[in-house]
ROTI-428932 format. One record per residue (C-alpha): residue in one letter; z, x, y. Coordinates in pm, whole numbers, plus 50000, padded with zeros to 5 digits. Each point is the difference from the previous one (the first is absolute). Example, Ala and Ser with C-alpha at 12.3 -4.5 7.8 and 13.67 -1.06 7.14 Angstrom:
A507805123049550 S499345013750344 
# end
This chain:
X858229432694170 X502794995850267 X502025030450171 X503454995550049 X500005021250333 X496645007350160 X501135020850252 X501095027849746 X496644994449835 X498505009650356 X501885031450006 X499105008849698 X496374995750022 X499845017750340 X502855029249897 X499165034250116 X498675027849729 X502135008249733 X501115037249971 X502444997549709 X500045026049734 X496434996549816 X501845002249665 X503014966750096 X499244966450013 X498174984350325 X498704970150083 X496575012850005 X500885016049607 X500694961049931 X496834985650174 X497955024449843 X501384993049662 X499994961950049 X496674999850103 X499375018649660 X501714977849804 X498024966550142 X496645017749968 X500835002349632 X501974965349936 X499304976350252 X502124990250243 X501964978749735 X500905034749866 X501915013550313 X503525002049984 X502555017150205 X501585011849617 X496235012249871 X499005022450311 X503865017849973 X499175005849597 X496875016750154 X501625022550251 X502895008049799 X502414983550250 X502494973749952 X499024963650093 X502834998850234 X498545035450171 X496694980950091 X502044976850210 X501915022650191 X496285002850153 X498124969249978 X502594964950009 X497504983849696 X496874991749856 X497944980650293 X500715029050230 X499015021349768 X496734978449971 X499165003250359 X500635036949978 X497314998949743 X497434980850178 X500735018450300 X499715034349797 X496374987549841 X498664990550330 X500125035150137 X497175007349719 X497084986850271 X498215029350165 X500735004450361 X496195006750078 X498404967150145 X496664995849868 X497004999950238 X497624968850051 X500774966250098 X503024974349940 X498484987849662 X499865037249893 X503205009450109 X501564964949836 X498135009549697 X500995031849952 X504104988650040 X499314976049758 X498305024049736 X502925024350051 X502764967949990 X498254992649666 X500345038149876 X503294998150087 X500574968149793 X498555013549716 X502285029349960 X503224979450081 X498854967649870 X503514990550038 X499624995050419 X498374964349904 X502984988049823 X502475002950327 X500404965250111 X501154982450269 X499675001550409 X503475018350063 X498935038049893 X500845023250306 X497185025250139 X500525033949987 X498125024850220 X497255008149730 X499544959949944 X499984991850416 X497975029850077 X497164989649713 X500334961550139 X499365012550321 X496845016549923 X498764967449786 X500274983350330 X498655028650180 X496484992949804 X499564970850190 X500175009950360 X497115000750183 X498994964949855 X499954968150146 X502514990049756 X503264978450163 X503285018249921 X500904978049763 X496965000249781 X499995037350014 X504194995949840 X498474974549790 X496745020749855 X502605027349899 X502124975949844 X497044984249820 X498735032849895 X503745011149877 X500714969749749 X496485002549864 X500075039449888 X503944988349875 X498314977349830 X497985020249823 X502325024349923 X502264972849866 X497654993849730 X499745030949903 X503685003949976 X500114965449746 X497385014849780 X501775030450013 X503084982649875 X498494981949768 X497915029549785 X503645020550060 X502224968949842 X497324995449704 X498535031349898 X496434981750035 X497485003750305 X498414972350204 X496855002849860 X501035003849609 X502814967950107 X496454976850112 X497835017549775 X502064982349725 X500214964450144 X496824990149787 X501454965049918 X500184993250385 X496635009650059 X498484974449732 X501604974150184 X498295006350342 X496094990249886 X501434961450120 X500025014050358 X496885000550150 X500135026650328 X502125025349768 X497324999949722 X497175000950283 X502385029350177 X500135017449633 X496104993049869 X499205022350325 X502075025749962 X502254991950274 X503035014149817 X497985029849850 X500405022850308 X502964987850253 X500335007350355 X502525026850098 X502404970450142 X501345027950287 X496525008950110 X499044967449972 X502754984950219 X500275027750229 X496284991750124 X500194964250030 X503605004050149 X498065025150281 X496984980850063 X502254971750076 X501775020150258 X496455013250149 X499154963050038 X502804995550239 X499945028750190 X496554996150065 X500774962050109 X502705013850191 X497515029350148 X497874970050095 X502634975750211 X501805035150137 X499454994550345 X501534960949949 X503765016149861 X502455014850187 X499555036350008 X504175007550001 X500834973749716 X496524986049851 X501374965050090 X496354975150027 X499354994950424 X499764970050156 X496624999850180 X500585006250329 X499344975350266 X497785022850259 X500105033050092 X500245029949828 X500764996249580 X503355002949880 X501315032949873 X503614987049866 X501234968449899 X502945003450181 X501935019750319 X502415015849773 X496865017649780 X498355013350321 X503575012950122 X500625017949620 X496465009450054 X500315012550314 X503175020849906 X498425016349704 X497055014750228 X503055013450229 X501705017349743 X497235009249813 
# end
């Protein structure tokens, strides 16, 4: 989705508190109702005419508040994201990145919807930047390099989209045909004569591999973290060899005492942020 004028889509995102008359139409009235209708439809449900029909209102009413359907999409996400709990839980980083994750999935799960918003142009609203900056806030205290600590988030982002997103298409799919995933497969007995030809499925099969899956969230959420612990602790290990203001690798340094900073400028930004401290 593209946005004809991003700058009004950073106003509205940020706007001040709405004190209108609680009965009128708002903007928040039209989030909250939009929000409503995707939870129950799918994204591929919302339309600027469908949330009016719900609020009584005009089509041409909504826009006097909202300039069209991607704004109002951001509005949404934005909206959804202030759902996290402000409390930070106690323990380490993979306890604290655990727990965000557990509550991004809870979140999923009762606005599926969030999973189907694609592309990389969606403007942050304060809810959205405010839970980002906690993801990232998990890390600190790591040896991590600032980019891998942007790029764990991001990693751990697309996958619990991911999972949502399949639970939107199966969703979809039981909505569209009146039939549920496991009656659909359950019925597919012609398919499953054919598969005796293939010898790792039938072995898979014969021992019960299908007979009890793995929860593919809990599943991937481990294996996703102990991949992460296997780098911090690598990282843990070589600390004293990075740069302590950027967590750029050192040169070894040719005598005297070891290097601190890979460069001037880092022990000058360094040096500043002890000042003003």
């Amino acid at each position: 989705m593209t946005q004809e004028d991003p700058e009004h889509g950073i106003e509205l995102l940020w706007r001040a508190e709405e004190h209108g008359p609680r009965q009128g139409l708002s903007l928040d009235r039209i989030v909250r109702a939009a929000i409503g209708l995707a939870d129950a439809e799918g994204l591929d449900g919302l339309s600027m005419r469908k949330v009016a029909d719900r609020l009584g209102f005009t089509t041409m009413s909504l826009y006097r508040h909202v300039p069209g359907r991607d704004q109002l999409v951001d509005l949404m996400l934005d909206e959804v994201m202030g759902e996290h709990p402000e409390a930070a839980p106690e323990g380490g980083w993979r306890a604290r990145l655990e727990s965000v994750a557990r509550q991004a999935w809870q979140i999923r799960t009762r606005h599926p919807w969030i999973a189907e918003v694609r592309g990389t142009r969606h403007l942050p609203g304060p809810n959205g930047v405010a839970h980002y900056d906690y993801m990232l806030s998990t890390l600190t205290g790591t040896g991590l390099r600032p980019s891998e600590v942007i790029a764990v988030i991001g990693l751990l982002g697309r996958f619990v989209d991911a999972e949502a997103l399949l639970l939107v298409e199966t969703r979809r799919e039981e909505r569209r045909s009146g039939v549920s995933e496991e009656e659909w497969w359950g019925a597919r007995g012609s398919l499953y004569e054919r598969l005796g030809d293939y010898p790792t499925i039938t072995r898979l099969w014969e021992t019960g591999g299908w007979d009890h899956p793995e929860d593919s969230f809990e599943f991937g959420l481990r294996r996703l973290l102990d991949g992460v612990e296997a780098l911090v602790q690598e990282r843990d290990e070589t600390r004293d060899e990075i740069c302590r203001e950027c967590g750029t690798p050192l040169e070894p340094a040719p005598s005297g005492r070891p290097r601190v900073y890979c460069s001037r400028a880092c022990q000058q930004r360094a040096y500043r942020k002890r000042k003003t401290g």
